[in-house]
N, C-alpha and C positions, 0 to 999 in steps of 0.2 A: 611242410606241414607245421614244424615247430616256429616259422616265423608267422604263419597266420593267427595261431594262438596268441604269440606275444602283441602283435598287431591288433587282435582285438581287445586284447586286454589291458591296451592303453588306448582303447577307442574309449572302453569300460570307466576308465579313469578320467577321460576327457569332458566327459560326457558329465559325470558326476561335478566335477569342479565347476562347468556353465551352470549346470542346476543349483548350486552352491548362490552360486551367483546372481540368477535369477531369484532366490529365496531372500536375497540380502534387502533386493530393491523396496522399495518404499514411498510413497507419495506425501510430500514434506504437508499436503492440507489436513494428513490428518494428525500429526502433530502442530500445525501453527494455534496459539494463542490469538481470538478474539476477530474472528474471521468475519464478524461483519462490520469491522472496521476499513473502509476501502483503503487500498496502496495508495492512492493518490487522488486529486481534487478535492471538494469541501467535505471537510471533516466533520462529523458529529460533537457535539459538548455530551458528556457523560455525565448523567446527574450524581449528584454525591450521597451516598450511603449516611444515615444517620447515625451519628454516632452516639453510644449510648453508656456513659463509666457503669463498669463493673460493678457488683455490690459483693460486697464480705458474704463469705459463706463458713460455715460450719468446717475446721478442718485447715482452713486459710493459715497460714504462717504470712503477718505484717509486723513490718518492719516499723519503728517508732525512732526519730530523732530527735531529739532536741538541744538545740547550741543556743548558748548564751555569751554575755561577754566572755563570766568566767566559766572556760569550758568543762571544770573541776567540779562543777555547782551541779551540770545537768549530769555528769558520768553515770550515775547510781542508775540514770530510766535507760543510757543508751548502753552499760552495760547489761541489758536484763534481754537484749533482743541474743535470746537463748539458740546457741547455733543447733542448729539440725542436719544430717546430712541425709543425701539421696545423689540421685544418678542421673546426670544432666547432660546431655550432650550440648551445649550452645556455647556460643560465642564468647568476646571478647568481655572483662566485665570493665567497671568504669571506678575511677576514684571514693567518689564519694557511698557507692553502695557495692564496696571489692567482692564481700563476700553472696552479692547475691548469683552472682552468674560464674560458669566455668566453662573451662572445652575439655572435648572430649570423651569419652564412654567412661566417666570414670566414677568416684563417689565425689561429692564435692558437700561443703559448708552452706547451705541457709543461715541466716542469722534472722530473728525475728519472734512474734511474740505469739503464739499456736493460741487460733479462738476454739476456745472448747464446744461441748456441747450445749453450754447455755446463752452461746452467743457472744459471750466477754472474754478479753482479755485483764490478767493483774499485771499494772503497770506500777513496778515502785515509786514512790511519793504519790503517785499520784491516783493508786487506787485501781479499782475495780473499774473499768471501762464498756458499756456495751458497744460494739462494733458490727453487730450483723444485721446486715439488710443496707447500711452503709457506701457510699464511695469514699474513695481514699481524699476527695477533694473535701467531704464532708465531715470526715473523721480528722482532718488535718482543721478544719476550724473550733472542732468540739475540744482536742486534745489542746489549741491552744489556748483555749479559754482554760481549760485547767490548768497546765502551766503556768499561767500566768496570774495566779493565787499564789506562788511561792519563789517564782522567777520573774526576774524585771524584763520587758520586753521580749520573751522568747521566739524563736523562731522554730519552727515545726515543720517535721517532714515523714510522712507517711507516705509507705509504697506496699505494694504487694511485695514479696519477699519469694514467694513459689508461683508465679503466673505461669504456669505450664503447661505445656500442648504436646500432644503427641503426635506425632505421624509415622504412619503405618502404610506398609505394600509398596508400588513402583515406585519409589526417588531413590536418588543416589545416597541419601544419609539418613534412613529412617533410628528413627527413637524420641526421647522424652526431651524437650528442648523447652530449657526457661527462657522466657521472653524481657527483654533489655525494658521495652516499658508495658504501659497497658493499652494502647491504640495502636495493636498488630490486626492487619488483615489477614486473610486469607495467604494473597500473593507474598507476603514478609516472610511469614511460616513454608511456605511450600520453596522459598528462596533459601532462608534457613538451614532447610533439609537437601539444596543440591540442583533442587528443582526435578521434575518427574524424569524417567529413564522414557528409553523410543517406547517401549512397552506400556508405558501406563495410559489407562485411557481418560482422555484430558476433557470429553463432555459428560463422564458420571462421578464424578467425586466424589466421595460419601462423606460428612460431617457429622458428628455426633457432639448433642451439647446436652449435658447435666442439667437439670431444672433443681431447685431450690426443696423440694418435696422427695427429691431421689429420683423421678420419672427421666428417662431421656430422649431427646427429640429429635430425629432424623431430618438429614437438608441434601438436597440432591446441589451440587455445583458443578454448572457450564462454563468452563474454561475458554472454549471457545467463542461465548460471546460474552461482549464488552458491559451485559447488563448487568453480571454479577456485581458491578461497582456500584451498583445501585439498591442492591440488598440490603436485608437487615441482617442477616449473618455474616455479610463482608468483614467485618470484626469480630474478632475470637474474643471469646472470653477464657478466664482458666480453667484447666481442667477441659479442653475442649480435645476431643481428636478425629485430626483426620485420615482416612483413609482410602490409598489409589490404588481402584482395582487393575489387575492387567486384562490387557486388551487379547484380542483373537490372536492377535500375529506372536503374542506370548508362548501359545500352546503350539501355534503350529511350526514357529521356529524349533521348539523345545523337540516334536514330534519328528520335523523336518530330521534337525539336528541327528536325532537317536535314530532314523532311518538310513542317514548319511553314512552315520559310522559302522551300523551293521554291516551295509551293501561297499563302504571299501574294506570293512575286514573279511568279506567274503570273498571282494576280487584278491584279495593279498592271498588269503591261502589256497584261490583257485589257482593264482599264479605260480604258487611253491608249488601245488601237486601237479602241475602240469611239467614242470621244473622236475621235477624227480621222477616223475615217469618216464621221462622223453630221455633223462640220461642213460 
């Protein structure tokens, strides 16, 4: 009698570990990326997404250089790009603009000149600047012309200084990530972040973008097909974020899961009281 009990109660056990197993499986189409590109024979050309520079907004922290022979002459405008700190999880940064970028969950330095609410930045020597509504290609010709009232042949260089994106829900490294330049897609940022977990679901994406007025704009993105490259949200602007919702198999692994462990700590103490009684 006491080896039938034990016998079933590693049938109990057995049984739960296939199910375990059976729960794991998963069909790779509904993770692949861009599914109506075929494996093999004539390939499709993808049209290209227009790309559209950013324009300064209200809030922006941009960076202002300016080099000259002598680099002593310009210090006073490129010491005034007044650091700021916040919490960046990104990447590697680059020589020439160290303090825009960092890794990690940490606080890190901005360096750069904050456009107020009336749209301008004060850039020393050179005055009260308006910047809003602006790209950085456009504001790098405006600032050279001013420059170049006090400096002999200057060279200019404006960047965003906080181009920041968020991502939120299934990736492996969700948070606030500054962007290295300003022609990030979609796919840069979600690579950024780790790229999505099994869980996230790769045809509803959700994207949120700030409009100019404060209003924000909702965009549904299909990872799955190859036309998202052909959007006009395919590039981020700042301040953009995205969000992966989780998918079915999220809740029901989760559910799975917490079923799993109930029914083998049930077989464990059915075991012990079987074990104690039979002694």
């Amino acid at each position: 009698m006491r080896k039938s009990y034990i016998l079933n109660a590693y049938l109990i056990l057995f049984i739960l570990f296939i199910s375990g197993g059976l729960f794991s499986c998963s069909s790779t189409k509904k993770t692949k990326y861009f599914q109506d590109i075929p494996d093999s024979g004539m390939l499709k050309k993808i049209a290209a997404a227009e790309y559209i520079e950013p324009k300064v907004q209200v809030d922006d922290i941009i960076s202002v250089i300016v080099q000259t022979i002598d680099p002593s002459a310009s210090q006073m405008i490129n010491a005034g790009n007044v650091p700021i700190s916040g919490a960046v999880p990104s990447g590697n940064g680059n020589s020439t603009l160290n303090q825009l970028m960092g890794s990690g969950n940490q606080s890190q330095i901005t360096s750069g000149y904050l456009v107020n609410k009336q749209g301008t930045i004060d850039v020393p020597v050179l005055g009260k600047i308006n910047v809003l509504g602006y790209s950085t290609t456009e504001l790098t010709a405006i600032i050279r012309d001013l420059a170049a009232k006090y400096y002999n042949n200057p060279t200019v260089i404006v960047r965003f200084a906080n181009f920041k994106v968020s991502i939120l829900g299934e990736v492996a490294k969700p948070g606030v990530y500054i962007m290295p330049n300003e022609k990030v897609s979609v796919l840069d940022a979600l690579s950024m972040a780790g790229d999505l977990t099994i869980f996230g679901t790769r045809n509803n994406v959700l994207l949120i973008r700030g409009n100019p007025d404060g209003t924000k704009t909702p965009y549904r993105i299909n990872l799955k097909n190859s036309n998202i490259m052909s959007e006009p949200y395919y590039y981020l602007r700042q301040n953009d974020m995205i969000y992966v919702e989780p998918n079915r198999a999220k809740a029901a692994a989760t559910d799975a899961a917490q079923a799993r462990n109930y029914t083998i700590i049930g077989s464990i103490l059915s075991i012990i009281a079987i074990y104690i009684t039979r002694k």
